[in-house]
C-alpha positions as CSV (number, residue, x, y, z in Angstrom):
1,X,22.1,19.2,4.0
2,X,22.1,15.3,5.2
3,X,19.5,12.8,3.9
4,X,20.0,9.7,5.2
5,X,18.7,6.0,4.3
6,X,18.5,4.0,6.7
7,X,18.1,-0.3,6.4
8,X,14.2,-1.4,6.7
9,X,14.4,-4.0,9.5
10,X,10.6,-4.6,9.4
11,X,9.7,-8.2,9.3
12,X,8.8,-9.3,5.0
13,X,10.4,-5.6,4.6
14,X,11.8,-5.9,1.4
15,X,12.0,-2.3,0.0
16,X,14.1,0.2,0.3
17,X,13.9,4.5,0.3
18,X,15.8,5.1,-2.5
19,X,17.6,3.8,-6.0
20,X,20.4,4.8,-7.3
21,X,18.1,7.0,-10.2
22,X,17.1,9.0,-7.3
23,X,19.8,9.1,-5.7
24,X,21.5,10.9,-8.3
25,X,18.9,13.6,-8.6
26,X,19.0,14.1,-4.9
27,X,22.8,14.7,-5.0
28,X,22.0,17.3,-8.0
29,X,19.5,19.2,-5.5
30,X,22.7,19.5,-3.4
31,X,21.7,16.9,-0.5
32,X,24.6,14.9,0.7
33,X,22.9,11.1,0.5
34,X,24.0,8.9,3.2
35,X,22.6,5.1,2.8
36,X,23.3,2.3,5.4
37,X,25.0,-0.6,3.9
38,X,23.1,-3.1,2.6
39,X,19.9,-1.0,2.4
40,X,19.1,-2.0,-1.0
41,X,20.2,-5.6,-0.6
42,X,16.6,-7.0,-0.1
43,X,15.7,-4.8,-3.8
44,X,18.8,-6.0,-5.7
45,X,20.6,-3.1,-5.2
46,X,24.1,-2.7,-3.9
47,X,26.2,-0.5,-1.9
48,X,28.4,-0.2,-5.2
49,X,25.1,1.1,-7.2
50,X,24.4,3.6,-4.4
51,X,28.0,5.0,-4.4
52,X,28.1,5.1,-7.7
53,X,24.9,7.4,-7.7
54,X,27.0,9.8,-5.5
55,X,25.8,8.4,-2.4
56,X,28.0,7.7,1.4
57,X,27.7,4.3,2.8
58,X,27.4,4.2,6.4
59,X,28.2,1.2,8.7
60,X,24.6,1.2,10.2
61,X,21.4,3.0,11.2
62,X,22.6,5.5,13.9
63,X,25.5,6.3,11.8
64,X,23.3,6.9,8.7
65,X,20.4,9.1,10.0
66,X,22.9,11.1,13.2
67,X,22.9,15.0,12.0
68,X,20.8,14.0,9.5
69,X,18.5,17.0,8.3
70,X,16.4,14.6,6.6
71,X,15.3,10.8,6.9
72,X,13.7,8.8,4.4
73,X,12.3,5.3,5.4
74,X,9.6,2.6,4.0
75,X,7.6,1.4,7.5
76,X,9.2,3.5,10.7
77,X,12.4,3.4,11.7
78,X,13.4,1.3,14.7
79,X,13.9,3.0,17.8
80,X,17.6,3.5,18.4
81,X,17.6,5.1,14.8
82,X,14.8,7.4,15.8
83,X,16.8,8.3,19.1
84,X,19.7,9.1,17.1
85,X,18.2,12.1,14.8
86,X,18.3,15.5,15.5
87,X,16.1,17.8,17.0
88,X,13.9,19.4,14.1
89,X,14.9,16.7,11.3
90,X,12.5,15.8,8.9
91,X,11.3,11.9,8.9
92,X,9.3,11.0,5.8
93,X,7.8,7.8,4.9
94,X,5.2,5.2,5.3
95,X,4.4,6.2,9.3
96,X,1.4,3.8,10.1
97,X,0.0,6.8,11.8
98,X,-3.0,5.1,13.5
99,X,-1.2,2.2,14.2
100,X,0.6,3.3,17.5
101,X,-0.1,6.6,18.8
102,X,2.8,6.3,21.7
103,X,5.7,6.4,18.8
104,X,4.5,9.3,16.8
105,X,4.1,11.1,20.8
106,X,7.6,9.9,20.8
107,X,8.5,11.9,17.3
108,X,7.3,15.1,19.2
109,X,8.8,15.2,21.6
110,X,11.8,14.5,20.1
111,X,11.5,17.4,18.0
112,X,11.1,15.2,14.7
113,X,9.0,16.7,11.6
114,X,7.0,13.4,10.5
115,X,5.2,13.1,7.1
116,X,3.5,10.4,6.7
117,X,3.3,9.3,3.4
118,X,0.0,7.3,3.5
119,X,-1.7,10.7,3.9
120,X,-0.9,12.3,0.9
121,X,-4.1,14.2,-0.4
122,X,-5.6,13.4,-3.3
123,X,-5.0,16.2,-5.8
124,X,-4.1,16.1,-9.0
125,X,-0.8,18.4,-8.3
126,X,0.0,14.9,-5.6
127,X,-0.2,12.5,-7.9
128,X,2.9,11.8,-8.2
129,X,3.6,11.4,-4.6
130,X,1.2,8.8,-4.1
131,X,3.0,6.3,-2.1
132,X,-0.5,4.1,-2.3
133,X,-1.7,4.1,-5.5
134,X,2.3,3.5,-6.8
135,X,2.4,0.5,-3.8
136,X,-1.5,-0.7,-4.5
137,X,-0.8,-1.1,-8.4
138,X,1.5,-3.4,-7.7
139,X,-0.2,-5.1,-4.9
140,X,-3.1,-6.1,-7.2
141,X,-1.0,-7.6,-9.8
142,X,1.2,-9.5,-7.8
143,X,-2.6,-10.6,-5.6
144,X,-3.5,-12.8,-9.0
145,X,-0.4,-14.1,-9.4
146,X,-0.1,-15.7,-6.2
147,X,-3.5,-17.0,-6.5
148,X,-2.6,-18.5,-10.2
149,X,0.2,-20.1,-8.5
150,X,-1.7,-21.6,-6.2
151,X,-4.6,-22.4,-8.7
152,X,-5.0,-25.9,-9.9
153,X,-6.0,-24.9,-13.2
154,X,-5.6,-22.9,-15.8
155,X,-7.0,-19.6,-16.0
156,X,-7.7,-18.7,-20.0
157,X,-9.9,-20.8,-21.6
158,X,-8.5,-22.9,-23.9
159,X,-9.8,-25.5,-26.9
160,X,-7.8,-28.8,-27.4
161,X,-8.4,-32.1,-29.3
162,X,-8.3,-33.5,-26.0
163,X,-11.1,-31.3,-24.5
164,X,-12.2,-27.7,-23.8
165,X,-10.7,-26.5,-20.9
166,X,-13.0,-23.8,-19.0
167,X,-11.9,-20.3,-18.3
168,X,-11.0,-19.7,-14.6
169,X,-13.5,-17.1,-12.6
170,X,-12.3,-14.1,-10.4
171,X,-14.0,-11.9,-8.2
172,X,-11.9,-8.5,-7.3
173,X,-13.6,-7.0,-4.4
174,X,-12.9,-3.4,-4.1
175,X,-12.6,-1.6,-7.3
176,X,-9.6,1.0,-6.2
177,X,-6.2,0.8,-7.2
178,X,-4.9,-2.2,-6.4
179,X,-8.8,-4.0,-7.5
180,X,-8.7,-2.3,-10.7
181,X,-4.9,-4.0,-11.5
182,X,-6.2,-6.9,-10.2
183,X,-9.2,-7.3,-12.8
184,X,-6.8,-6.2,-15.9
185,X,-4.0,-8.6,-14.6
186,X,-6.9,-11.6,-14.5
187,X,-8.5,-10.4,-18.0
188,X,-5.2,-10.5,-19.5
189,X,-4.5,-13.9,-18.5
190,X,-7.8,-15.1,-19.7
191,X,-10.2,-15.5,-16.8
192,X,-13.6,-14.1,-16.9
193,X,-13.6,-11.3,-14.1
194,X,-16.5,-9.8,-12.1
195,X,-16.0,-6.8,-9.3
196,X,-17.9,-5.5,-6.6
197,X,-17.6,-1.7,-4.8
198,X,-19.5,0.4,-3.0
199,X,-18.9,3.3,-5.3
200,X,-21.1,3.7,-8.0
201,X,-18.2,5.6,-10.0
202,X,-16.5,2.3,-9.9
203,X,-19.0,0.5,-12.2
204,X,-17.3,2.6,-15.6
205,X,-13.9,1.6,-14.4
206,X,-14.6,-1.9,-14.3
207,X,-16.6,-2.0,-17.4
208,X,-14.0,-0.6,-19.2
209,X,-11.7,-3.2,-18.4
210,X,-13.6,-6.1,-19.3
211,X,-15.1,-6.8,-15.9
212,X,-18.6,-7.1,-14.5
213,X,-20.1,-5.0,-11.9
214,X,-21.6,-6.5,-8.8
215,X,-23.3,-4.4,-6.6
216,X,-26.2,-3.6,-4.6
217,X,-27.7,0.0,-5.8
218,X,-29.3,1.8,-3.4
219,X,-29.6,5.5,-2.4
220,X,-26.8,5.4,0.1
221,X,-24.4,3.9,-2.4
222,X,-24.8,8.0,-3.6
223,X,-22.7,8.8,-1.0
224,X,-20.4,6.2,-1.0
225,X,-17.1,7.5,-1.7
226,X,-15.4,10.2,0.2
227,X,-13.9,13.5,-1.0
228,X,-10.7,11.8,-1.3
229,X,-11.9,9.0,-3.2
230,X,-12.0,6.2,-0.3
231,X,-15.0,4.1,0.4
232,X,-17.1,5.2,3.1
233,X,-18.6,2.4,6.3
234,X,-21.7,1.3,5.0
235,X,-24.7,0.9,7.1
236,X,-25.5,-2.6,8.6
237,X,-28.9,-2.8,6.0
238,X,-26.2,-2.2,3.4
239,X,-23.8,-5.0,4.0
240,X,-26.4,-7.7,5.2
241,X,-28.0,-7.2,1.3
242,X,-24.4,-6.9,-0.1
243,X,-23.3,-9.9,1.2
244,X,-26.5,-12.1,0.3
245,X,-25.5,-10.9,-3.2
246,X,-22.1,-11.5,-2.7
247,X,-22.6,-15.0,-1.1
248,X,-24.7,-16.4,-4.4
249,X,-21.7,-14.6,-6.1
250,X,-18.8,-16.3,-5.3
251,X,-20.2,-19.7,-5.2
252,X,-19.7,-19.6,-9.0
253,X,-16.1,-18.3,-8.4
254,X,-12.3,-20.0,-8.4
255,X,-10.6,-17.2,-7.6
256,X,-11.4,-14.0,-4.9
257,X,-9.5,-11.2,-4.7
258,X,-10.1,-9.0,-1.4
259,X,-8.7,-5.3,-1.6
260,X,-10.8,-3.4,0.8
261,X,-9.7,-0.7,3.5
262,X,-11.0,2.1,5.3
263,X,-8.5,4.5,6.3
264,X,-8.5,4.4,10.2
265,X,-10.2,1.4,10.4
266,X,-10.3,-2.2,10.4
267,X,-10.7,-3.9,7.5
268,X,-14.6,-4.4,6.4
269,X,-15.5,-8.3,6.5
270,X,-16.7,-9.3,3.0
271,X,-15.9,-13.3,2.9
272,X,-17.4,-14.4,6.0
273,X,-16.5,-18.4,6.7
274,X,-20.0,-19.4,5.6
275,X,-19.0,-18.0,2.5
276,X,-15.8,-19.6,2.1
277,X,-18.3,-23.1,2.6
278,X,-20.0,-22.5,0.2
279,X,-16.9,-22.2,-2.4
280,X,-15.5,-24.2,-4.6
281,X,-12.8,-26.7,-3.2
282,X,-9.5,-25.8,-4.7
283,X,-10.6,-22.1,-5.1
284,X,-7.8,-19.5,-3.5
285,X,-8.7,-16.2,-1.6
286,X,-6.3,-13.4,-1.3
287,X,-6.4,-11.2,1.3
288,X,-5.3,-7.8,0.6
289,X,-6.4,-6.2,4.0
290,X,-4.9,-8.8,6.1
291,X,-2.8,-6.1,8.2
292,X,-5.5,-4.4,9.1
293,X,-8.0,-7.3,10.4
294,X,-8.3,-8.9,7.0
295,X,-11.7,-8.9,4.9
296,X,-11.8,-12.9,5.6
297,X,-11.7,-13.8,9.3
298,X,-10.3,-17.0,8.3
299,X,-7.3,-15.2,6.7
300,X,-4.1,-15.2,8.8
301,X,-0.7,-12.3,8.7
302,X,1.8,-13.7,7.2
303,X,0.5,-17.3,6.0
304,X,-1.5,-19.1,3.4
305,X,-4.2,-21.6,5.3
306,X,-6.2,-23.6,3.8
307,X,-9.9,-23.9,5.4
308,X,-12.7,-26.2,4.1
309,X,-10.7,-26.7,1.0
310,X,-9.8,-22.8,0.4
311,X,-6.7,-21.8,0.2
312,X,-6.2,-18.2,1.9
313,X,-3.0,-16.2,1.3
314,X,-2.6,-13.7,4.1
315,X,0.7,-12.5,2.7
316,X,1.5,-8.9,4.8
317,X,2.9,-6.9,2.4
318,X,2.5,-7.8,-0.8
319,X,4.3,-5.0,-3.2
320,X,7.4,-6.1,-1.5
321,X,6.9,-9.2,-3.1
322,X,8.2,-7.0,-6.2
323,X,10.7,-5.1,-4.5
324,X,12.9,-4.3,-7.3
325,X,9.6,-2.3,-8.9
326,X,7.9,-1.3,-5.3
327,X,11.2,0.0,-4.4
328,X,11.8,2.4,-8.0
329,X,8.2,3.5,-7.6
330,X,8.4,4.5,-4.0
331,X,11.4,6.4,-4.2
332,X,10.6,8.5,-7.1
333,X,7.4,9.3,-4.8
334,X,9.8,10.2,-2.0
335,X,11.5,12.4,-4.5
336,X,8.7,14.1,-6.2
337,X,7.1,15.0,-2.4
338,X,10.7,16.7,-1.3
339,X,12.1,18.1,-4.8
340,X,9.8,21.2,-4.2
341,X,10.7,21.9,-0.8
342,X,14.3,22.4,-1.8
343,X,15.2,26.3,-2.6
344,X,17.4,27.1,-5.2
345,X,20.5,28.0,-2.7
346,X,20.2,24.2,-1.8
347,X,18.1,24.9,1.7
348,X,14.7,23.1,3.2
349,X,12.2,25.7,2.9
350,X,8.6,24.2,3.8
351,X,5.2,26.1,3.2
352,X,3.7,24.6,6.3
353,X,0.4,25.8,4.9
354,X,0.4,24.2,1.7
355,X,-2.5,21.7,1.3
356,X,0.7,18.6,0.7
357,X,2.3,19.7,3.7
358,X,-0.7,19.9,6.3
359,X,-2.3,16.9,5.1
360,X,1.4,14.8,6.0
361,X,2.2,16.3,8.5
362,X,2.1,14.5,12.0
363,X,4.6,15.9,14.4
364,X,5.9,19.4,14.5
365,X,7.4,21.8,17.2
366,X,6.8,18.9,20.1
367,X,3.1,18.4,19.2
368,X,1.2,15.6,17.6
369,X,-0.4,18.1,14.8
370,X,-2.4,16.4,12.2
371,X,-6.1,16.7,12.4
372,X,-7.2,13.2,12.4
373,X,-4.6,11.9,14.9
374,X,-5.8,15.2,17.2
375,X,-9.3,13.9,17.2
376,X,-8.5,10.3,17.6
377,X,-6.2,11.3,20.8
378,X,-9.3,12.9,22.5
C-alpha cells in the first residue's frame, strides 16, 4: 500500500505529516511512504532525512498522493491534490470539518474516506491520537512566550540593591490543555498566575499547579463540561456575572492568556474592548481562539495590534510556531491512529464500527457520514 505526504501549502503552515521516526515505522508496517520534496522544509527536516527513513520523494503533490491508498496531511490538502487521489483512498488529518461543508461534499463524492483528526473521541484507549491536546500543549507554551516577548518587564519577581522588581501577573482563561500549559509555563517563569473556566473540575487542576481559580459558582456551572470534556455555551445570566468578575479581574493583570473554544462554534467573547480599557497600558493579550472569531473582538488573524495601549497577538496557528516539536507530536498521532488498522499481511482493514473510527469519520461510500456534520447539513 501507498501513503503519501503531501507539502502543507496553508498560509503560517509550518508543519508537516510525518518525521523521519515515523517514517521508519510506517515502512516496517509494510506501507510504501511517498513524501513531496520539501515537505519537511518548514520543520527542519529534509528530503535526505526522509529517504533515509525509507521514504520516496516525489516531485510534487499530484505525484505524491496519485494511487495513493492512504493520505496524511496537517490542514486539507489543496484542491488539485484532492482531485488527484483515488476513488476509496483514505485522507487523514486535521479536516476543519465545520469550516466548509462544500469540500468535505467534494471528498464524497469523490469516493475519499476522510478522518478528521480534530474529532478524535476522548477515551483513554485515544489518547494517544489526540491531535489537540498534543497541538494545544504546545500552543499554551509558546502563548506566554510570545506575550513575555512582548512584555516590558520582567515576569519573576526579583530583589536587587537597586530595587525590588514586582512579579508580572497572568490570567489564563480556559483551563484545558493548552490553559493548563499556559499557567505552568507562567509559574515557572515566576509570574503570579490566576485562571478562570467554566468547569468546576478545572479548579483542582489549576490549584495544583500553583494557580488561582476565578470563577463564578453557580448551579449551571454543574453541568458545565460535556461528556467529552469541552466546555459547554453558558447562558446569557452566566456570562454577564462572569464577565463583571472577570472585568474587576484583569484590571490587576499584565498578562491575559485567551484559550477558549467550543467545538462548532465561534469562539465565546471573554475580553470585551471595555475590558481591554480598563487594562494596564503595556499589558499583552493573546488570543488563542483567533481562527474561530477570537475571544477579544479587538484581536485580528494573523497580526499583533495594539489597542488603547494593549498589545493583542492574533497569531493563527500558534503550535507551528514550534514546528520542529508540533510536527514530531502530530505524526506520532497520525501513526498511533493508523498502526491498528493495519493487518498483519500488510493490508487496510478498518472496523467501521469501532468508537475511533465513527467518531472520525466524515465521508464514506459518496456520503457525508459523521453525525454532527449530518445534523448541521439539515
Amino acid at each position: 500500500m501507498k501513503l503519501a505526504i503531501p507539502c502543507e501549502r496553508h498560509t503560517d503552515e509550518t508543519r508537516v505529516a510525518a518525521s523521519p521516526e515515523t517514517v521508519k515505522k510506517l515502512v516496517g508496517l509494510g506501507l510504501d511512504v511517498v513524501v513531496e520534496t520539501g515537505a519537511g522544509a518548514g520543520a527542519s527536516i529534509a528530503d535526505a532525512d526522509f529517504e533515509a527513513a525509507g521514504a520516496s520523494i516525489a516531485p510534487d503533490a499530484v505525484a505524491a498522493v496519485t494511487d495513493a491508498d492512504i493520505v496524511f496531511c496537517v490542514q486539507r490538502p489543496t484542491a488539485d491534490a484532492v482531485a488527484a487521489m483515488k476513488r476509496g483512498a483514505n485522507l487523514i488529518g486535521m479536516l476543519a470539518p465545520f469550516r466548509d461543508q462544500d469540500v468535505l461534499q467534494d471528498y464524497a463524492e469523490r469516493g475519499l474516506a476522510a478522518f478528521a483528526m480534530e474529532f478524535m473521541p476522548r477515551i483513554t484507549r485515544a489518547q494517544s491520537m489526540d491531535v489537540l491536546s498534543s497541538q494545544a500543549n504546545l500552543a499554551g507554551y509558546r502563548a506566554v512566550i510570545e506575550a513575555c516577548q512582548l512584555f516590558g518587564r520582567a515576569m519573576p519577581m526579583m530583589m536587587t540593591a537597586a530595587g525590588t522588581i514586582a512579579p508580572g501577573r497572568v490570567l489564563v482563561m480556559g483551563a484545558g490543555v493548552a490553559g493548563l500549559q499556559a499557567i505552568a509555563t507562567a509559574r515557572r517563569l515566576g509570574a503570579i498566575v490566576s485562571a478562570t473556566d467554566v468547569r468546576p473540575a478545572a479548579k483542582e487542576q489549576v490549584e495544583s499547579l500553583g494557580g488561582n481559580f476565578v470563577m463564578v459558582e453557580s448551579e449551571e456551572t454543574a453541568a458545565a463540561e460535556t461528556a467529552g470534556g469541552y466546555a459547554r455555551e453558558m447562558s446569557e445570566e452566566y456570562q454577564r456575572a462572569q464577565a463583571a468578575l472577570i472585568a474587576e479581574t484583569l484590571k490587576k493583570q499584565d498578562i491575559a492568556i485567551c484559550t477558549a473554544l467550543i467545538p462548532g462554534r465561534p469562539a465565546p467573547v471573554l475580553i470585551t474592548e471595555e475590558m481591554v480599557k480598563s487594562m494596564k497600558p503595556g499589558s499583552v493579550i493573546v488570543d488563542l481562539a483567533v481562527e474561530q472569531g477570537g475571544n477579544c473582538p479587538l484581536s485580528k488573524p494573523g497580526e499583533c495590534v495594539e489597542a488603547h495601549g494593549v498589545r493583542i497577538i492574533g497569531y493563527r496557528n500558534m503550535p507551528g510556531r514550534l514546528p520542529v516539536d508540533a510536527s514530531a507530536l502530530y505524526a506520532k498521532n497520525l501513526l498511533n491512529f493508523l498502526k491498528p488498522l493495519i493487518a498483519e499481511s500488510g493490508a487496510l482493514e478498518i472496523d467501521w464500527e469501532d468508537e475511533i473510527i465513527l467518531g472520525t469519520l466524515l465521508t464514506r461510500n459518496g456520503a457525508v457520514v459523521h453525525p454532527a456534520l449530518m445534523a448541521t447539513a439539515e
